[in-house]
C-alpha positions, 0 to 999 in steps of 0.5 A: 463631411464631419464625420469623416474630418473629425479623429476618431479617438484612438482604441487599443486593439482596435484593428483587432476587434475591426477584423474580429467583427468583419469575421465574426459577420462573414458569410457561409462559404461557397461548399457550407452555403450550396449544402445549406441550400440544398438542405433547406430545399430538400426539406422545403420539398418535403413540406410542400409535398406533404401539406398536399398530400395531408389534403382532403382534395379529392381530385378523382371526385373534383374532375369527374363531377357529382355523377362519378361513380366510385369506380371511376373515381379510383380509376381517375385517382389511380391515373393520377398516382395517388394509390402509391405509397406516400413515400414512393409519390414524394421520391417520384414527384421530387426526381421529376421535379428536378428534371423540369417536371412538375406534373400536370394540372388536375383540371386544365391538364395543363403542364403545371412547368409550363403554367409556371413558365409563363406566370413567372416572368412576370414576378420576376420582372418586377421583382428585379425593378422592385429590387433596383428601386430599393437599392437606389433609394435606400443607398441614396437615403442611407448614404445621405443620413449618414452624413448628415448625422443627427441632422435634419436630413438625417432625422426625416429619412429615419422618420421617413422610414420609419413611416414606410416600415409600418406601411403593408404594400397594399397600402402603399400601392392604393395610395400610388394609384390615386395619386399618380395614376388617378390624379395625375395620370402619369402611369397606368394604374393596372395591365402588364405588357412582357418586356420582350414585347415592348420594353417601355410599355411594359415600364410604364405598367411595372413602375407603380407595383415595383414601387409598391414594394420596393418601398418598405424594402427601400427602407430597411435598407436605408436604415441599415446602411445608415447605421453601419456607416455612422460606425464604419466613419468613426474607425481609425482607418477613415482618420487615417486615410483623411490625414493622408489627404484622402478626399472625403468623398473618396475615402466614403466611396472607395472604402467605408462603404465597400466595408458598411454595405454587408449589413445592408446587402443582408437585409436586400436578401431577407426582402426578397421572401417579402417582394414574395409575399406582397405580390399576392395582393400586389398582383391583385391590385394592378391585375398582373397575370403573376405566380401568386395569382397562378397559385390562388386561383390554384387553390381556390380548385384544390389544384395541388399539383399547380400549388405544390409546383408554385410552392417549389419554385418560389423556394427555389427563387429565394434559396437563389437569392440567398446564395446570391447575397452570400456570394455578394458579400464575400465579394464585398469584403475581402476580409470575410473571403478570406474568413469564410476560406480559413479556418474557424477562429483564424480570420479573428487574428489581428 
């Protein structure tokens, strides 16, 4: 591997400014980072519960039909606990939301927990293959431009990705279908099976939307990785470690990418709100039985309480995905453990 045979030009101070950089990126620690999420969640909450109560739904009116009279529509309103105070509706709805309850459905009467109990497995399931796909094609195309740097391997996956960045998931899961559903018949092209039920149909059925979306992930995360490990390369410590008679490979995968990861794990982060959001068309295209398509049918009624419970609950998941990735970088970089435990300015010390 070139990259790793050639010396490094030597720097003065560059340890220094090495760790300076690693602190400078190291992530919230674990006491900043469950405050931070509890505040954006508290905040989120009180977005989600006021665009439904900005709402001109009126659920009295909506259940009751064209034949209610004013009466029962303020009876049905005051069941539902719509004649209370705003404030007092917020504080009661996020306390039993905490607890597991999310209210009822204006029109199924259903559990909106229970709704969302069975429609987010579903999301998760693919989201986690989707992931896992991102991960292992775009840590393979990343380590592999790297190493090839400025080579032909390395300027087909940057123009692959680029290709890919550019792409919406719809578009992506249309042209998968064609071709490996369509022509070649290898997988179905729509349907879901639960894991639980039989774990190899439901592959079958989740590799196709899985791919779909893991793709423009898997392409960040290509380009990022690419990136930082074409600087980790150049460091004085990978010379050092190549002069000690350090295998190649070994100095690649035992040391600079432990230390070039971070910048990639960060962008695995910011792709789950995108996983997220592609899967509302994404479950319209293989007909997945998901939260997204939960929510739009639920906005299609004016459910609120099934819109504001799908809302929470997908924040929730990407604010558990967020501390995830912090937790993962911390674990990756000792330097930056010990950054996030310090205090400000001490992990910068050469």
């Amino acid at each position: 591997m070139t990259a790793l045979l050639a010396p490094a030009p030597a720097r003065p101070g560059g340890r220094g400014r090495v760790l300076a950089a690693r602190a400078a990126r190291a992530p919230r620690g674990p006491a900043r980072a469950l405050l931070t999420t509890a505040t954006v969640f508290l905040i989120s909450s009180l977005i989600t519960f006021g665009l439904g109560a900005l709402s001109e739904a009126n659920p009295g009116a909506a259940v009751l039909g064209e034949t209610a009279t004013p009466a029962d529509i303020a009876r049905m309103n005051h069941e539902f606990g719509l004649d209370r105070p705003l404030t007092e509706q917020f504080t009661s709805w996020l306390g039993n939301a905490l607890g597991g309850d999310l209210g009822h459905s204006w029109f199924t009467t259903l559990p909106v927990a229970d709704s969302i109990a069975a429609a987010l497995p579903v999301d998760l399931s693919i989201a986690g293959l989707a992931l896992l796909f991102a991960v292992l094609l775009g840590g393979a195309a990343g380590i592999a431009a790297a190493r090839s740097n400025g080579g032909r391997l390395d300027l087909a996956v940057t123009g692959i990705c680029s290709v890919l960045g550019t792409l919406p998931a719809f578009v992506i899961a249309i042209g998968l279908i064609a071709v490996l559903s369509v022509q070649a018949g290898l997988l179905p092209s729509g349907g879901y099976v639960p894991f639980g039920q039989d774990p190899g149909q439901w592959l079958r059925f989740a590799v196709l939307p899985a791919l779909a979306l893991s793709l423009d992930a898997a392409a960040g995360i290509a380009r990022q990785l690419r990136t930082s490990l074409v600087g980790a390369l150049r460091e004085n410590y990978v010379t050092g470690a190549v002069m000690r008679g350090l295998p190649a490979r070994r100095v690649l995968f035992g040391h600079v990418l432990r230390n070039a990861a971070g910048p990639a794990v960060t962008v695995l982060g910011m792709s789950v709100p995108m996983l997220i959001g592609g899967a509302v068309v994404t479950e319209r295209i293989f007909n997945l039985p998901g939260i997204a398509q939960l929510s739009l049918q639920a906005a299609q009624q004016h459910d609120v309480p099934v819109i504001q419970g799908t809302l929470l609950v997908t924040v929730a998941v990407v604010l558990i995905a967020n501390l995830a990735v912090d937790a993962g970088l911390l674990a990756l970089n000792p330097a930056a453990r010990r950054a996030a435990k310090s205090r400000p300015g001490e992990g910068s010390q050469p």
